[in-house]
C-alpha positions in Angstrom: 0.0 0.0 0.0 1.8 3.4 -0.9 1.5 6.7 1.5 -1.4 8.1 -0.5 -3.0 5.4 -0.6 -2.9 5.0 3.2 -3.3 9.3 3.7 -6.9 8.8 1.5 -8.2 5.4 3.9 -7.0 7.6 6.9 -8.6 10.9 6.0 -11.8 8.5 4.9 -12.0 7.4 8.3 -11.5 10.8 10.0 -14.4 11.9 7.7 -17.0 9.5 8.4 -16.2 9.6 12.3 -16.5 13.5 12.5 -20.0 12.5 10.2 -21.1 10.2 13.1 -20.2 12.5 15.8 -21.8 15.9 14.0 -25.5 13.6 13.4 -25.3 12.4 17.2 -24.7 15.9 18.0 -27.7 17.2 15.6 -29.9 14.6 16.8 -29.2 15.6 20.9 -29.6 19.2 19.7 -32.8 18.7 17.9 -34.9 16.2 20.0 -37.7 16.9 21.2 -37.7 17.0 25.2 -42.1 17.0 26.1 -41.4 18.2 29.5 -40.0 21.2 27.9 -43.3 22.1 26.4 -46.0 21.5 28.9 -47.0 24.9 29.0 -47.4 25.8 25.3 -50.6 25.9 23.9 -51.5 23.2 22.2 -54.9 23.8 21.4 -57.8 26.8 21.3 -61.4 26.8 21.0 -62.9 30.2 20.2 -60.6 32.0 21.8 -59.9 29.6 25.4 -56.8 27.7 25.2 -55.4 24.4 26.6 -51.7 23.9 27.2 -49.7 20.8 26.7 -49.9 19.7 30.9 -54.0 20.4 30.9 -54.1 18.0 27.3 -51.9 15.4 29.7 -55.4 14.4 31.4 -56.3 13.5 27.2 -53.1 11.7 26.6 -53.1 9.5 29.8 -56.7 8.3 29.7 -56.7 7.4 26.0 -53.5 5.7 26.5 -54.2 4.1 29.2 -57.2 2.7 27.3 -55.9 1.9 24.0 -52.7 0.5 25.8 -55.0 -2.0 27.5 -55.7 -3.5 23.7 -52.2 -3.6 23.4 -52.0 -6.6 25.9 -53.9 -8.0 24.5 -52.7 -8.1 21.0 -49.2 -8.7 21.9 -48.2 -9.4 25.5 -44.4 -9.9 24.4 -44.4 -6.4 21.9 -46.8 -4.1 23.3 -45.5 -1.3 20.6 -46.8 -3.7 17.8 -50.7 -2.6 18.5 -50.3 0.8 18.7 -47.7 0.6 15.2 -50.3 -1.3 13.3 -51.9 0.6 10.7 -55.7 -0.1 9.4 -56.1 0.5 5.7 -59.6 2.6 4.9 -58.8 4.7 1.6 -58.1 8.0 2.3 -58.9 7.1 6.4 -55.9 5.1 6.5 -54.1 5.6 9.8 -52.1 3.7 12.2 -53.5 3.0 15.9 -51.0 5.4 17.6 -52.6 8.7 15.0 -56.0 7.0 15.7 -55.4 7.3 19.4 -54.6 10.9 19.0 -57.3 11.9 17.1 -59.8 10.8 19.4 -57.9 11.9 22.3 -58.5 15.6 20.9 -61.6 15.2 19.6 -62.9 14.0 23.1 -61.3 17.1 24.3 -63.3 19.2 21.4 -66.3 18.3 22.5 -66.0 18.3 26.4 -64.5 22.2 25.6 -67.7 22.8 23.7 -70.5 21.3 25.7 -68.7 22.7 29.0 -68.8 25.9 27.5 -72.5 26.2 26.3 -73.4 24.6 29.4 -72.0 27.8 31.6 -73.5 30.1 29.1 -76.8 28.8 29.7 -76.6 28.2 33.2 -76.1 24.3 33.9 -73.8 23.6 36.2 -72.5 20.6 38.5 -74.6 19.7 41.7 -72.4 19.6 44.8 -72.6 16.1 45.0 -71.5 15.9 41.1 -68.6 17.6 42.4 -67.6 15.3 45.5 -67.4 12.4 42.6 -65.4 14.4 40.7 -63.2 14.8 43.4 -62.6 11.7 44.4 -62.5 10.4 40.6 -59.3 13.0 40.4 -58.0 11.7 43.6 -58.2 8.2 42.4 -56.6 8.8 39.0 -53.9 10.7 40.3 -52.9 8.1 42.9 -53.2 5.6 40.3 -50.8 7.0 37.8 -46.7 6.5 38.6 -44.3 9.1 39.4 -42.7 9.5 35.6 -46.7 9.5 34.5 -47.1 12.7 36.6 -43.4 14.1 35.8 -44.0 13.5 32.1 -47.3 15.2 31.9 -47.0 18.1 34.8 -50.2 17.3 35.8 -51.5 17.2 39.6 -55.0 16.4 41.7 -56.0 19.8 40.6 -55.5 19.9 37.0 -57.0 16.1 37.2 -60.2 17.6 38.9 -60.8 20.1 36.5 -60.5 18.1 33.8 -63.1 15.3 35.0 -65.1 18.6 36.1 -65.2 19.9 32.3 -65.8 16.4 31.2 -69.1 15.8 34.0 -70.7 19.0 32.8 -70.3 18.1 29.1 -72.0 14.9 29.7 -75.0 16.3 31.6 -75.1 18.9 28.6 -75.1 16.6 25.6 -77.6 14.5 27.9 -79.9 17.6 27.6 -78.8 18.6 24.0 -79.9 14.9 22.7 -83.5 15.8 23.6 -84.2 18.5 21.3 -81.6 17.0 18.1 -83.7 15.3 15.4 -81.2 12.2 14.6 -83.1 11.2 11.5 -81.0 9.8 9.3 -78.1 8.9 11.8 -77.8 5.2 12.8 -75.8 5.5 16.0 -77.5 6.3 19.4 -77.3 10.2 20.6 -75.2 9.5 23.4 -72.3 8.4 20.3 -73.4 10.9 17.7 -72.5 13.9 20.5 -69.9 12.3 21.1 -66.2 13.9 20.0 -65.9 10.9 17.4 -69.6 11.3 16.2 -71.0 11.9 13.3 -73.2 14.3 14.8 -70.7 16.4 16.4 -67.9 15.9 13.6 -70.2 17.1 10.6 -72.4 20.1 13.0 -71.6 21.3 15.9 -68.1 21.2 15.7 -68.3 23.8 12.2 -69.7 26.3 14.3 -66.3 26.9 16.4 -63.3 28.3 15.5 -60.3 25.9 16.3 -56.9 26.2 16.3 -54.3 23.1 16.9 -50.0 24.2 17.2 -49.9 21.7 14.6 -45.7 22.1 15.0 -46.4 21.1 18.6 -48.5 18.3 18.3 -46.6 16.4 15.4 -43.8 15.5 18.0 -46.6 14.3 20.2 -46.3 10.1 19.7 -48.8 8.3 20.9 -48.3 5.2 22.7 -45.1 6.8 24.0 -46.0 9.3 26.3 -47.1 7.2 29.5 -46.8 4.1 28.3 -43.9 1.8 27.0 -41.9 5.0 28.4 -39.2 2.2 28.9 -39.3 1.4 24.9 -37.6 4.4 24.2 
């Protein structure tokens, strides 16, 4: 082997190890830390926001939910459920962008129906309140310490949410009594709901709503509180 030929294999190496170190570097300096952004906004509904740490409440419970199928699918690779896509034409999703949809839409329509319920007076009885209380104080002792540090959330922001989602409830309850569903085949109760056809195709036109769509494309479901340790 002659000197340039052994100059050109040693200044190929240096290359490609400085190319290594500069994408471990990019990748360190780019990823994306969620605990950093728990108080952005992630969403807003005419006007009233919801940050990252409120949405937390979202993300846990539909996790918690959808990881519970996960089990069950695949004891040994519980990743392989929430990776597995469904092909529906232009519907097409995986399980993990399913889980996220719904996990907002939920929040839509709680936002909504708590909203028009304080504007026309309805409101949660005191002993409504007690069971959210001690709903919140369940969940929150339920979840683990890197479930609360991951989300930011607390007993508060856990009561408030199960608050919103209570009134919304007893709101779509009265709602459904005066909505003609002709020509719907799901019962009111899943029509109102954030996934419904009801609520998808007319009540949810009629608000203005705004999603930090850079915010929430980093946001992986089936990641977040669970399979934290798959990472």
């Amino acid at each position: 082997m002659t000197k340039n030929e052994k100059k050109i294999i040693i200044i190929v190496a240096i290359v490609s190890v400085i190319a290594i170190i500069g994408a471990q570097i990019y990748k360190t300096v780019t990823a994306f830390h969620y605990e950093d952004h728990l108080d952005e906004v992630l969403i807003s509904v005419d006007g009233d926001t919801l940050t990252l740490r409120e949405f937390g409440y979202y993300i846990y419970t539909t996790e918690e939910f959808v990881q519970k199928q996960a089990l069950i699918y695949d004891p040994e690779d519980h990743l392989h459920w929430w990776n597995t896509h469904f092909s529906a034409g232009l519907d097409s999703q995986f399980v993990s962008e399913l889980a996220m949809k719904t996990a907002i839409n939920t929040y839509l329509s709680h936002e909504i129906y708590y909203s028009e319920a304080h504007e026309e007076g309805t409101e949660l009885t005191s002993s409504e309140e007690e069971a959210a209380k001690a709903e919140a104080k369940e969940l929150y002792q339920k979840m683990s310490a890197i479930q609360l540090e991951r989300t930011g959330l607390n007993e508060a922001l856990i009561y408030s949410a199960i608050c919103r989602q209570k009134l919304a409830a007893k709101y779509a309850g009265y709602l459904a009594l005066g909505i003609d569903f002709s020509g719907y085949e799901d019962e009111p109760s899943a029509l109102l709901s954030g996934d419904g056809d009801y609520f998808q195709s007319v009540i949810l036109p009629q608000h203005k709503v705004e999603i930090n769509e850079k915010l929430m494309k980093n946001l992986k479901m089936g990641r977040i509180t669970v399979n934290i340790d798959s990472f």
